[in-house]
Each structure stands twice: as structure tokens, then as C-alpha cells.
C-alpha positions as CSV (number, residue, x, y, z in Angstrom):
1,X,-30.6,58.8,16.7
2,X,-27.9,56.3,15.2
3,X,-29.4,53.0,14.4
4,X,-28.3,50.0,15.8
5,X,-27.2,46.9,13.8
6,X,-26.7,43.0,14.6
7,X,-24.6,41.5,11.9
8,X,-24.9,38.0,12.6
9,X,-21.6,36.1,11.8
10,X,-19.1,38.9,12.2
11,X,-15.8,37.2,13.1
12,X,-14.5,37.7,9.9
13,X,-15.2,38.4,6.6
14,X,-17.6,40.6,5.0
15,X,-19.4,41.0,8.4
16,X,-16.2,41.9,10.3
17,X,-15.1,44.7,7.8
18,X,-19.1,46.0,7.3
19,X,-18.8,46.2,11.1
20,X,-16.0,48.2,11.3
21,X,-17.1,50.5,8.7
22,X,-20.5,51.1,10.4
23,X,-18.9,51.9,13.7
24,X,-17.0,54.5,11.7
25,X,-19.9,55.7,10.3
26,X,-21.5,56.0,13.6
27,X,-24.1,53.0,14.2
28,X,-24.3,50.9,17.1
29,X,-23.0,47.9,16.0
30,X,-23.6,44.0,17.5
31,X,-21.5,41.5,15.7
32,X,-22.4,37.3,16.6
33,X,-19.5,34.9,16.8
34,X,-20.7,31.4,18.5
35,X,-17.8,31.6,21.6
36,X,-16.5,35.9,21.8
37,X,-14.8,34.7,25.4
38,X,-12.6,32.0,23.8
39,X,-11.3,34.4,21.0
40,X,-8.1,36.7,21.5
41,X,-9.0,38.9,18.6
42,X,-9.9,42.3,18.4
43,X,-13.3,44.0,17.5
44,X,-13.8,47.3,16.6
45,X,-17.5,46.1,18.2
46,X,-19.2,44.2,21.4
47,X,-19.2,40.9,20.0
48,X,-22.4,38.8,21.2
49,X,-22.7,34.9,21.4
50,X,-25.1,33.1,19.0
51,X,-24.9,29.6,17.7
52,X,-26.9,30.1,14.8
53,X,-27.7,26.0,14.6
54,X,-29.6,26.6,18.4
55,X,-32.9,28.2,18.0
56,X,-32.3,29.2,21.7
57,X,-29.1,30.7,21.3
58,X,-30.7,32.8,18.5
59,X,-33.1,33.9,21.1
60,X,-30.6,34.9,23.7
61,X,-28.5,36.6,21.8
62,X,-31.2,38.7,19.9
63,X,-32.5,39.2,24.0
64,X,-29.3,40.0,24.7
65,X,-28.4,42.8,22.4
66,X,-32.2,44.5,23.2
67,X,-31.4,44.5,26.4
68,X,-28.4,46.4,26.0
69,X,-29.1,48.7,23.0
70,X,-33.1,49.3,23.6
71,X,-33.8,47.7,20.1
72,X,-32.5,46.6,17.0
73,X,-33.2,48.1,14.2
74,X,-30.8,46.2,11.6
75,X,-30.4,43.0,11.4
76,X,-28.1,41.4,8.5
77,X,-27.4,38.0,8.3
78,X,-23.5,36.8,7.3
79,X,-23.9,33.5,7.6
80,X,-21.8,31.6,4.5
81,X,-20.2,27.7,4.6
82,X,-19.5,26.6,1.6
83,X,-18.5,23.1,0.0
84,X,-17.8,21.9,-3.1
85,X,-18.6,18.6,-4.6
86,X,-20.7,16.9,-6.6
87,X,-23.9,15.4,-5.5
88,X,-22.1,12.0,-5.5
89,X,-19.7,13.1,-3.2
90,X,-21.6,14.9,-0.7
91,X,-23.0,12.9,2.1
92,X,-26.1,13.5,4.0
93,X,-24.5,14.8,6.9
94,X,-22.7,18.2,4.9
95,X,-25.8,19.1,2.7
96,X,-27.3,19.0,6.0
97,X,-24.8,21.0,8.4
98,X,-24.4,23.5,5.4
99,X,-28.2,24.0,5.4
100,X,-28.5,23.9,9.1
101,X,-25.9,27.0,9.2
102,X,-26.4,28.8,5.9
103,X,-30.2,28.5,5.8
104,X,-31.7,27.6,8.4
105,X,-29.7,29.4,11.0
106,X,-31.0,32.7,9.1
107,X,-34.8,31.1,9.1
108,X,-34.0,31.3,13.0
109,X,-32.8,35.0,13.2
110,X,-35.4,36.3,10.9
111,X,-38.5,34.2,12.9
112,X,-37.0,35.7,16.5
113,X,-36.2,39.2,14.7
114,X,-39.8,39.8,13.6
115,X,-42.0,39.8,17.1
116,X,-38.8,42.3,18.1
117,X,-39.0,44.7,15.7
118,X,-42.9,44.9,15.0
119,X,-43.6,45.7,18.7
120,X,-40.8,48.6,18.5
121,X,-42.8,49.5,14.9
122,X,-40.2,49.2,12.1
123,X,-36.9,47.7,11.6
124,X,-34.6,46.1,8.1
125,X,-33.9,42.0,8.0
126,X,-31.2,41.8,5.5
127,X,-30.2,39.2,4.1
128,X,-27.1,37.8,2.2
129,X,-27.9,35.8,-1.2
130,X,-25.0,35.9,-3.7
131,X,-24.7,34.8,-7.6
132,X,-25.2,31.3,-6.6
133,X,-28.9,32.1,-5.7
134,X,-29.4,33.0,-8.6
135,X,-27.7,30.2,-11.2
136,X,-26.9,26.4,-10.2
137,X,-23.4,25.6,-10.4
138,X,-22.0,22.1,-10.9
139,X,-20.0,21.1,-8.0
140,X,-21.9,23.5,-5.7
141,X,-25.7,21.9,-5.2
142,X,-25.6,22.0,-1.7
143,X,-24.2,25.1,-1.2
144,X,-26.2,26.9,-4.5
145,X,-29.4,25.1,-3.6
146,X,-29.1,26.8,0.1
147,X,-29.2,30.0,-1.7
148,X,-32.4,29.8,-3.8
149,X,-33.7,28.6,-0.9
150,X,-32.7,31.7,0.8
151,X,-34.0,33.8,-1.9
152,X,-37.2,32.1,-2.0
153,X,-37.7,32.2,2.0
154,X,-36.8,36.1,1.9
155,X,-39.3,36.8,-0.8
156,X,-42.2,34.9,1.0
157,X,-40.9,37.0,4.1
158,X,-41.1,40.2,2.2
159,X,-45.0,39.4,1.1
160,X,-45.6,38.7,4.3
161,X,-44.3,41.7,6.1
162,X,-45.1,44.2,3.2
163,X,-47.9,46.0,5.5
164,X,-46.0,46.3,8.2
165,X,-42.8,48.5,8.8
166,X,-40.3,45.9,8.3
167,X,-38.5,45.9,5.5
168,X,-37.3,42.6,4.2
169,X,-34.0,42.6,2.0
170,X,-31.8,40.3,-0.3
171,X,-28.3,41.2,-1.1
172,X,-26.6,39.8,-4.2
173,X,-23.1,40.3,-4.5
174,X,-20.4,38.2,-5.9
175,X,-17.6,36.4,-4.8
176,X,-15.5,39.3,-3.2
177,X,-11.9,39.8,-3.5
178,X,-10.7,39.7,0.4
179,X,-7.2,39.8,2.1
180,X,-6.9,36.3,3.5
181,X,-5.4,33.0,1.9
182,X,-7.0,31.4,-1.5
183,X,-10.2,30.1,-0.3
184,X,-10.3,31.1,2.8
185,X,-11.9,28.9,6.0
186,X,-15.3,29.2,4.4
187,X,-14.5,27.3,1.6
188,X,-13.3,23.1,1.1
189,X,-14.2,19.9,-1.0
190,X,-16.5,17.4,1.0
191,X,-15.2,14.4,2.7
192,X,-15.9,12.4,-0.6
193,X,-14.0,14.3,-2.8
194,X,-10.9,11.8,-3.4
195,X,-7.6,13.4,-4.7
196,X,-8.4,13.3,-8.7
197,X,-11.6,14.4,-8.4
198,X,-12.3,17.5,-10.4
199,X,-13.8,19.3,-7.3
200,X,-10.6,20.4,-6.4
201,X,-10.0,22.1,-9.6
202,X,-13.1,24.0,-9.5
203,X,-11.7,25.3,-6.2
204,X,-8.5,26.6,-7.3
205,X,-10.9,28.1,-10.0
206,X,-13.3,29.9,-8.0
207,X,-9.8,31.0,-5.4
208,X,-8.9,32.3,-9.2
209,X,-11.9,34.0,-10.0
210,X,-11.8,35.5,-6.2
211,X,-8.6,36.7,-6.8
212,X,-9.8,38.7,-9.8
213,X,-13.3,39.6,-8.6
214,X,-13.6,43.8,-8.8
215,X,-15.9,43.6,-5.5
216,X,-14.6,44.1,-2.4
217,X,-16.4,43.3,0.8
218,X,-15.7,47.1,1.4
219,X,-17.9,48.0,-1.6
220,X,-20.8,45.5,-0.4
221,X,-20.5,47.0,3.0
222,X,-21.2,50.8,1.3
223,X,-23.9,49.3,-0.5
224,X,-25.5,48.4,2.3
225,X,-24.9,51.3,4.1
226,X,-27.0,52.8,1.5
227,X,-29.9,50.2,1.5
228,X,-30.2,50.7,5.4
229,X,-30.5,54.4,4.7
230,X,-32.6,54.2,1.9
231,X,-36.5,54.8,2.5
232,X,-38.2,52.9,0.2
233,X,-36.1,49.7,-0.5
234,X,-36.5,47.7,-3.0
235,X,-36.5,43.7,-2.4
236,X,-33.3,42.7,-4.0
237,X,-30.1,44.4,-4.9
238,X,-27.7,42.4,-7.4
239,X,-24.2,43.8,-7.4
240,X,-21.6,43.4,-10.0
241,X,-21.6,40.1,-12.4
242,X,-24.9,39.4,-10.5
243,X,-27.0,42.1,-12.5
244,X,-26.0,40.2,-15.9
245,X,-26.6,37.2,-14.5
246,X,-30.1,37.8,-13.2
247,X,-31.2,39.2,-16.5
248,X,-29.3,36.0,-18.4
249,X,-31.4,33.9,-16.0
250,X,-34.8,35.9,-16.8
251,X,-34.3,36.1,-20.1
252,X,-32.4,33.5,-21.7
253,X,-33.2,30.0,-23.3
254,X,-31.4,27.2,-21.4
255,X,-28.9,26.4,-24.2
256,X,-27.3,30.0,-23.2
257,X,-27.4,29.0,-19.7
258,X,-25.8,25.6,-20.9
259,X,-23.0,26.9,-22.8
260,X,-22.4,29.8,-19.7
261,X,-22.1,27.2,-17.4
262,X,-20.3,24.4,-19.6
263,X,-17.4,27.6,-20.0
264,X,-17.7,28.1,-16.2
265,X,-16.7,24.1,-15.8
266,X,-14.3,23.6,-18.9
267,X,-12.0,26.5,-17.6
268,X,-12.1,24.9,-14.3
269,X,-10.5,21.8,-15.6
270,X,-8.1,23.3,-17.3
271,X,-6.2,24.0,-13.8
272,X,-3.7,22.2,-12.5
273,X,-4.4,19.2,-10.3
């Protein structure tokens, strides 16, 4: 019987092309968007409507994809703003929205997801972590803190839910090298960020470093083709750069993780304003 998958924030991106693949592959597949009937693009997949900052939207949309698929055994959750700035520069107001969307909105799917899947007796909650959940990055608290925070909720999830069959997943991937322009519509400097501050130039360095990345969200997507197929799964899965940097993280005194980071920042500056 071919499994059926919500991939919650699936209008573009990694969760547009994992859809796609997965439809090839032969899964049912849901993708989330917050308004399908005012879009004119095309989906390879029934796209669903969830605002992911409305715990009752969560619940409809969740309802509604049960409703029309009989159950749901995959859930991965897409969700990624980002801003860069420093803490300075970032008001109240966009750490909030960021976490409002990036963690909390997953806090929403994965407390609606689990009454669902333990009354149909098993299902996968996956869930989308990235380098910056594993290292702090200047420039990036709000959006890096989000992520450990993610990590950290997942793993208390995973305890939770270990004697039950749900299994409770984070993915770790880098930044991916994807066909759209530099940075994408994920990706800006806060409102505080004046013309000469050096946030810009750590965006055109991590549009640089995207550029160059060897991951493609085509690769992620395999991989977690694999994890959804895989019986015994294991609680995280770093891909790429992140496997060096979880054991750098683990293992290493600060003044490594200093140095890593103080190259990370002085190549950033290097770029022109």
C-alpha cells in the first residue's frame, strides 16, 4: 500500500521538488501552501491550505488530508524563513515571526500529528534541522537559535514517543544548491540592517557558499526517501558538511570552534559591499 505523505511548506523549494520525486516514486503526496486557490502554479500534487502561524489551520488541514487519504503516514515539516542580522539589529517583532513560522508552526503540526497517527498505530514526524542547529552563527541568532530549538523539541519528542510506533526524525542537511536567484525568497537582512552594515556581506556569502554547496535538494529528497523506508530509524541524520560539523561540535574545545567561526565571518567581509 503506497504511503501517504504531507510535506508541510511545499510551494517551493526543497518540499516542492521532494514532492515531485515522491509522486514519481509512487506515494500519495499532500503538499501545504497557506492560499493553493490564489496561486497559478502548477503541482505535480493536491496542494492543501495550512497557515502554519494558526493552530487551527494546522488542524484543518491535517483533518483535511485524513479525510481524503484515510491517514497519514508521513509527515515532514519544510518550514524555513531566514534573516540575517545581528542581535542589534533584529527587532522583537522578526525573532518573533521567524519563530512563530520556523518553530513553532512545526511545534503545531507535530502536537496535531501525534493523536492522528497513534490511533491509526504508527506513522514518521520528520523534521528539517540544518547546520545551523547544530553551530551558532554570527549574524544568524534568530534564525540558528530556532534550530537548536528545533533539535532540542524533536529529541524530547522522540523520548516521548519511543514506545509507541511513531517514529520521530531530524534531518540535517546543508545549505543546498537550488535553481532560483542568489538567496532566494527565504532569505534577507532585517529591517535594521542599514546599508554598511556587514549583514549584507554575510549574505552575498552564504548566496556564495549556496552556489557552491555539493547538496542538492534532490539528494535530501533521496535521503529521505530512504529514512521513510527504513525500519529502524535512527534520530538524526546529518548530511554533507553537517557530519564534520557535528563531530567538531562534540568533540572540540571552543578555541577550534572560535577560529571555524572567526574564518566563516572574515571571509564574509571580504565581499564586496
Amino acid at each position: 500500500m503506497s504511503k501517504t505523505v504531507l510535506i508541510c511548506g511545499a510551494s517551493g523549494g526543497l518540499g516542492q521538488v521532494m514532492g515531485e520525486m515522491f509522486v514519481e516514486r509512487g506515494l500519495t503526496v499532500y503538499g501545504t501552501m497557506r492560499a493553493p486557490e490564489q496561486s497559478n502554479a502548477q503541482y505535480a500534487f493536491p496542494m492543501v491550505a495550512m497557515d502554519a502561524t494558526d493552530e487551527a489551520s494546522v488542524a484543518r488541514c491535517l483533518q483535511d488530508v485524513k479525510e481524503q487519504a484515510g491517514r497519514i503516514d508521513v509527515i515532514v515539516n519544510c518550514f524555513n524563513n531566514m534573516i540575517l542580522g545581528t542581535v542589534e539589529e533584529t527587532s522583537m517583532e522578526e525573532f518573533q515571526n521567524l519563530y512563530n513560522v520556523n518553530l513553532f508552526g512545526m511545534v503545531r503540526v507535530c502536537k496535531a500529528a501525534v493523536p492522528f497517527m497513534r490511533a491509526q498505530g504508527s506513522g514518521t514526524i520528520i523534521n528539517m534541522s540544518s547546520a545551523g542547529g547544530i553551530l551558532a552563527v554570527p549574524f544568524l541568532s534568530a534564525y540558528t537559535s530556532a534550530k537548536f530549538a528545533i533539535e532540542t523539541f524533536t529529541e524530547a519528542l522522540y523520548h516521548e514517543l519511543r514506545r509507541e510506533p511513531i517514529d520521530v526524525v531530524i534531518m540535517q542537511p546543508v545549505a543546498m544548491r537550488m535553481d532560483r536567484p542568489e538567496t532566494g525568497h527565504h532569505i534577507g537582512a532585517v529591517t535594521g540592517a542599514g546599508p554598511q552594515s556587514p549583514t549584507h556581506k554575510m549574505i552575498k556569502q552564504m548566496a556564495k557558499d549556496t552556489a557552491e554547496s555539493k547538496l542538492t535538494p534532490e539528494m535530501v529528497s533521496e535521503r529521505i526517501y530512504q529514512v521513510i523506508h527504513t525500519k529502524k530509524k535512527k534520530l538524526r541524520y546529518p548530511m554533507d558538511r553537517a557530519v564534520m560539523l557535528g563531530r567538531i561540535k562534540r568533540l572540540a574545545p571552543q578555541s577550534v570552534i572560535d577560529r571555524l567561526i572567526g574564518g566563516l565571518v572574515a571571509s564574509a567581509m571580504k565581499q564586496a559591499a
